[in-house]
C-alpha positions, 0 to 999 in steps of 0.5 A: 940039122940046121935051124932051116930044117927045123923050121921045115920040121915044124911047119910039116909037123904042126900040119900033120897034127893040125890034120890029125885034130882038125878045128878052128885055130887062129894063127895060120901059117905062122901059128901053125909053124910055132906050134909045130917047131915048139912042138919038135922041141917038147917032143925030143925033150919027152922023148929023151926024158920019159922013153930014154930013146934021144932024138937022132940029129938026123932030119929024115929019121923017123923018130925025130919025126915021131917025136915033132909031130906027137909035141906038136899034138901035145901042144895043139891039145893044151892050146886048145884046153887053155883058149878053148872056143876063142873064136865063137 
């Protein structure tokens, strides 16, 4: 894959998780897609590391998109513990 499908990759995967934990988030579009594609990375890494299942280079495979989308929550989640309520 191309550095143009990991963007993509991330940006679908950091919308996913931001549908998955709706909230108040600031960042957007771009925040959305630097958390997602971050989070692609820190899923291949976990999943290579703790599961020994490496993550295909492929850009429809469907553990490479397990992978983006459960670092992206993981992400998303630490964001969210370590700013908490910013915006109030």
């Amino acid at each position: 894959m191309g550095i143009v499908s990991w963007i993509i990759l991330g940006l679908v995967a950091g919308v996913i998780a931001k549908v998955l934990l709706p909230g108040r988030d600031p960042g957007g579009l771009i925040g959305t897609t630097l958390i997602g594609i971050a989070g692609a990375f820190v899923g291949g890494w976990l999943s290579a590391q703790f599961l020994d299942r490496p993550v295909a280079k492929d850009f429809f495979d469907l553990t490479t998109w397990g992978a983006a989308i459960g670092g992206s929550l993981v992400l998303l989640i630490v964001y969210r513990l370590l700013f908490g309520n910013s915006r109030d």
